[in-house]
Residue, then its C-alpha position, 0 to 999 in steps of 0.5 A: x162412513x168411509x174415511x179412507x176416501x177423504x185420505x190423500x197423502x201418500x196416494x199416487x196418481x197416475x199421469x203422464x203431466x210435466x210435474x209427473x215426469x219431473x225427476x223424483x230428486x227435482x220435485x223433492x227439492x222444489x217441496x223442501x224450497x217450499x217448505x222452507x218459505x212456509x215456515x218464514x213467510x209472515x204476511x198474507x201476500x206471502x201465503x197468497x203468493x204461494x197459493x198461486x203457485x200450489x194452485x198453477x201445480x195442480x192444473x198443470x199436474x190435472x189434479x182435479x181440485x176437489x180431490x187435492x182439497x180433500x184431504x183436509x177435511x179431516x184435519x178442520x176440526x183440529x185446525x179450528x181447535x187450534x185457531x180458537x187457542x191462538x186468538x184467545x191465548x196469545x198475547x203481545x205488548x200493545x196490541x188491540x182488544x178485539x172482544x172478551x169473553x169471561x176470563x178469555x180476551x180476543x185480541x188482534x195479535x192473536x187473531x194475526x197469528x192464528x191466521x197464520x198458524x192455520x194457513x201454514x198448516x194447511x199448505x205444509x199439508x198441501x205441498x206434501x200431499x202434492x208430491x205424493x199425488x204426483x210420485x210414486x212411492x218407488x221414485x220417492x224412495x229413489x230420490x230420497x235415497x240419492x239425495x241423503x246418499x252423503x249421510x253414509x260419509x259419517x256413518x247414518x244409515x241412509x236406506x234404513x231412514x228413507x225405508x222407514x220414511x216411506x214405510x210410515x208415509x203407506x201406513x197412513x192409508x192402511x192404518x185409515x182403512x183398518x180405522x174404518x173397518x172397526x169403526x163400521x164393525x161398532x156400528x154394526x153392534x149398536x154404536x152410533x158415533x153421530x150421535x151426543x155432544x162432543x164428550x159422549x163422541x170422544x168417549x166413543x171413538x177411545x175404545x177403537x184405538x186399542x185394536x187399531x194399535x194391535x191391527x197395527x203392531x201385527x202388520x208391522x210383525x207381518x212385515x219384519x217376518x216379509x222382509x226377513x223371508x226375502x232375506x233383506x239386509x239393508x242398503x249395502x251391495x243393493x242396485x238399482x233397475x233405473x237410474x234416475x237422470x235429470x231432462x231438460x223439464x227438470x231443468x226448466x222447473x229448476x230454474x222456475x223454482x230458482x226465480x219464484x225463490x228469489x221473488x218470494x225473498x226479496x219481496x217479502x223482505x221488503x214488506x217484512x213479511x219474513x221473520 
């Protein structure tokens, strides 16, 4: 069992492509456009469009594409659960019976909109796994930090929120490897997690959620205790090593986003493929 092979986001790899030397601020604001045009896209083309575009970003960034797919392996039994409740539990006036099973009905309203629930997913997923794979935790910081530098103007912390973004994007892969270390040391006392239906699965896996929150509170504990001893006081008076600048590569990727943006909304408007 090793789950951590099969986390991506919030891991960096290293590389010397064009979307790797992007600026960190430019790649955060092409990801934010994205997700926006996830959330309002409402037709196939729409997310076929987009997948085009996820897919060109990962040849150019060479991630291989096993790896970049990975990453969902975990969440298929979640989004499959949540298909199964939108196809039998959504309804709307007029629309079509697909078929009927006991007290549920299958119908085409729902079958449209578990589609959609479940490819939204799963490119929100691969747009934030993206920038991930191709940012260091440093730059994101960086860019974060410059890009809600405004907020201190009414009084939000702005360091504190990106340090905690951040701080909470690195725990995903800790908080995966301390599940797999429980989870190896059950088995090695007799626990077999493979084995039953899917009732006896889940009352096995309840008991290694209580030292995965302890594991985690203690190294939360660990981490105040780090930062106090290095006498960290928040953003004020602090300085940067590099300063970010933006390149001539920044500015064509812009620009790109720009066009690809435009496309998207006017097309899509036409075929009413947004809300």
């Amino acid at each position: 069992m090793e789950l951590t092979k099969n986390i991506t986001l919030g891991v960096y790899l290293p590389g010397e492509s064009a979307v790797h030397r992007l600026d960190p601020r430019t790649k955060i604001i092409s990801v934010t456009l994205l997700i926006v045009l996830l959330l309002l896209a409402r037709s196939y083309l729409a997310f076929g469009l987009v997948a085009l575009f996820l897919a060109g970003m990962v040849y150019i960034a060479k991630i291989p594409p096993g790896y970049a797919l990975r990453g969902l392996k975990p969440m298929l039994p979640v989004l499959i659960l949540m298909w199964v409740f939108q196809l039998f539990l959504y309804q709307a006036p007029g629309t079509a019976t697909l078929f009927q099973w006991w007290v549920f009905e299958a119908t085409e309203a729902g079958l449209h909109m578990g589609n959609l629930i479940i490819m939204r997913v799963l490119f929100l997923f691969s747009v934030t796994t993206l920038l991930t794979l191709t940012t260091s935790v440093v730059s994101l910081t960086d860019g974060l930090e410059n890009l809600l530098k405004p907020l201190r103007f009414i009084g939000i912390p702005y360091h504190e929120l990106v340090m905690t973004l951040v701080i909470a994007l690195r725990f995903v892969l800790i908080l995966a490897e301390e599940l797999e270390k429980i989870m190896k040391a059950q088995m090695a006392r007799g626990v077999a997690f493979d084995r039953g239906n899917f009732i006896q699965k889940t009352k096995k896996v309840f008991p290694v959620f209580l030292p995965l929150f302890i594991g985690a509170f203690k190294r939360a504990e660990e981490l105040i205790v780090a930062m106090d001893a290095r006498s960290y006081t928040g953003g004020k008076g602090r300085t940067k090593m590099k300063t970010l600048r933006m390149g001539r590569v920044d500015f064509a990727a812009a620009v790109i986003m720009l066009v690809f943006t435009g496309i998207m909304i006017y097309i899509f408007t036409a075929f009413k493929a947004f809300i």
